[in-house]
C-alpha positions in Angstrom: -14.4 -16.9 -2.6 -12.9 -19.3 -5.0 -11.5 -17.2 -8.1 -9.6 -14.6 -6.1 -6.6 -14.3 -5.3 -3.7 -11.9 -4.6 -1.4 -13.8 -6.2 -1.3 -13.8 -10.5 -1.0 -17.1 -12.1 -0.3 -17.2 -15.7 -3.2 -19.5 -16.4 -5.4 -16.9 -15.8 -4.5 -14.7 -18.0 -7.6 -16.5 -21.1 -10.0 -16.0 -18.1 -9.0 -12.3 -17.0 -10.8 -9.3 -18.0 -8.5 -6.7 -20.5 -7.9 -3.3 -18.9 -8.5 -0.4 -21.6 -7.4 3.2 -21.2 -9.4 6.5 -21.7 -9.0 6.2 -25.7 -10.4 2.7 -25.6 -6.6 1.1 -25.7 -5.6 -2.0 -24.5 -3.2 -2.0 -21.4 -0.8 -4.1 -20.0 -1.7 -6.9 -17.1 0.4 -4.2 -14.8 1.7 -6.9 -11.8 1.3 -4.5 -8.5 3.4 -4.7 -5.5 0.8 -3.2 -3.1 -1.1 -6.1 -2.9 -3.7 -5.0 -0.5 -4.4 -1.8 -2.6 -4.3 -2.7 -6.2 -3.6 -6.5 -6.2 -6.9 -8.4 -6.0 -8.0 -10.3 -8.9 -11.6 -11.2 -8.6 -15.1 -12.1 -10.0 -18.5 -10.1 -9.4 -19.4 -13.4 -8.0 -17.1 -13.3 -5.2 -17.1 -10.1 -4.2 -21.1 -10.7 -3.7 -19.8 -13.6 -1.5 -17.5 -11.1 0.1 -20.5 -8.6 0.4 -22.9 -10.9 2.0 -20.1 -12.3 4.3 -20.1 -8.6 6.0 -23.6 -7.9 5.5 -24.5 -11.3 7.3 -21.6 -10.9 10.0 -23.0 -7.6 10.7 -26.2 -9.5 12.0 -24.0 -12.4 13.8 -24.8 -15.2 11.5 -21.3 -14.7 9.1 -18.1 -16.0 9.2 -16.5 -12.7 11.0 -17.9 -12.5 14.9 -20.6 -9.3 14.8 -18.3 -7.2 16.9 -15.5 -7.6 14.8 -17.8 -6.1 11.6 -19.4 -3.3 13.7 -15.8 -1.9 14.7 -14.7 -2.7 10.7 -17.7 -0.3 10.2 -17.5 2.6 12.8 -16.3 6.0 11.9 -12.8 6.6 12.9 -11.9 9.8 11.1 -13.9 12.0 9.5 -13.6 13.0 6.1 -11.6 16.1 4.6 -10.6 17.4 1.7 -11.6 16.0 -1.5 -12.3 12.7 0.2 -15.1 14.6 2.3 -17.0 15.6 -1.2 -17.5 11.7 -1.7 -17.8 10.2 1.7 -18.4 11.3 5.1 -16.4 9.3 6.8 -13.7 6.3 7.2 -13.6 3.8 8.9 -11.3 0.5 8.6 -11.2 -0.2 4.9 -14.3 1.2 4.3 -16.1 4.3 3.5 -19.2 5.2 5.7 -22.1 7.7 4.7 -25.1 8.6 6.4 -28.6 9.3 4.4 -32.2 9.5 5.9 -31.2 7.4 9.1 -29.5 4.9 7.1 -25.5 3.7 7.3 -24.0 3.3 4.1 -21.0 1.0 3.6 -18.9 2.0 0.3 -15.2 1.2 -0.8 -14.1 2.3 -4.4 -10.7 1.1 -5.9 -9.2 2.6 -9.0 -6.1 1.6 -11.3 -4.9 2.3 -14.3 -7.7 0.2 -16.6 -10.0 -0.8 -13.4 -12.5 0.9 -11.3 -14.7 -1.0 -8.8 -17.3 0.4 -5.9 -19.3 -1.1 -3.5 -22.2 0.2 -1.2 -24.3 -1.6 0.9 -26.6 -0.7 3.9 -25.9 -3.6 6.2 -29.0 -3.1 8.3 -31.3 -4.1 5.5 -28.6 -6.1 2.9 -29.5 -3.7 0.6 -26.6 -3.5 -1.8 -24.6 -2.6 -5.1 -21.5 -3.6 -6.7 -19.5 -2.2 -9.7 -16.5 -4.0 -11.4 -15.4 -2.0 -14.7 -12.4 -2.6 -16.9 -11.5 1.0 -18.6 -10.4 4.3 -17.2 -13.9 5.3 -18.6 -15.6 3.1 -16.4 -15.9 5.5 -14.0 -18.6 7.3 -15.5 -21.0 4.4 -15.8 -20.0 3.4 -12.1 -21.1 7.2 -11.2 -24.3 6.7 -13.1 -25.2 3.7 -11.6 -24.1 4.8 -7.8 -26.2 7.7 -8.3 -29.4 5.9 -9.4 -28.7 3.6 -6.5 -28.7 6.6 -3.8 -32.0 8.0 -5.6 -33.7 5.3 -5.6 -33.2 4.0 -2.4 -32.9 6.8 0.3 -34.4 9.6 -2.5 -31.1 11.9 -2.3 -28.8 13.0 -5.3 -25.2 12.6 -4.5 -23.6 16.3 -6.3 -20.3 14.6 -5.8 -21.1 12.5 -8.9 -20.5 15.6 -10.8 -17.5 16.6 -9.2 -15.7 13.1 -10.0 -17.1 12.9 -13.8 -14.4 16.5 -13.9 -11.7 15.1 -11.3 -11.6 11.6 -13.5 -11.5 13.7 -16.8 -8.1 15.1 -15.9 -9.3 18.2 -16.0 -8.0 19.3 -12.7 -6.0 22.2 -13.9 -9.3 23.9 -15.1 -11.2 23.9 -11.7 -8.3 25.0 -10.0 -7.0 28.4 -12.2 
């Protein structure tokens, strides 16, 4: 991966994406101090190259020993609450769904501005990745994860719907 880091560097800053809010208005470069949950910059490029480094460790020919990727992928707890609408289970730093005999590998990320998934199904290195710069992004990352469930395994994920309300701030509503 060579344009990633966890670290900002001003000189980035002409070749970083601009975070926009729900009204389409520019935000800050917010610096985060929880570097392993919100501090990542990246490209699409490398996280493909992060991608195929599981997918192809998951078949003992990557840079992580197979073993090591299997226990990264089994189910350790299984999902509840609202998690359990999206996923159905987690494992270490993933996300693991299960749909017509296939394993589904997912992660999603959100701050304020940026919203990013990934799903893959390691056994065939079928996969999908989503890097969006606006609070709105999560609607066309929805789209597009639902399209990719369809068309691949032929199921509609309902939880698509749910998030669309959840991501509207329209909470309150569901719950009175």
């Amino acid at each position: 991966m060579d344009n990633s880091s966890f670290k900002w560097d001003d000189h980035l800053q002409d070749k970083t994406a601009k975070a926009y809010d729900f009204k389409l208005q520019l935000l800050p470069n917010y610096l985060f101090t929880e570097k392993a949950a919100a501090g990542l910059y990246t490209t699409i490029e490398d996280m493909n190259k992060f991608i195929i480094a599981e997918i192809n460790s998951f078949h003992s020919s990557g840079v992580l020993e197979a073993n090591t990727v299997q226990e990264m992928f089994t189910p350790i707890l299984e999902a509840r609450g609202f998690e359990s609408f999206i996923n159905d289970e987690t494992a270490l730093g993933h996300f693991i769904n299960h749909e017509n005999n296939s394993m589904i590998v997912t992660h999603d990320g959100s701050n304020n501005g940026w919203k990013e998934h990934f799903s893959m199904e390691p056994q065939t290195g079928n996969g999908l990745i989503i890097l969006t710069n606006g609070n709105n992004g999560t609607y066309l990352l929805n789209e597009l994860v639902s399209t990719w469930y369809y068309t691949n395994f032929g199921v509609e994920r309902q939880f698509d719907q749910l998030s669309h309300i959840f991501t509207s701030n329209q909470l309150l509503l569901i719950l009175r």
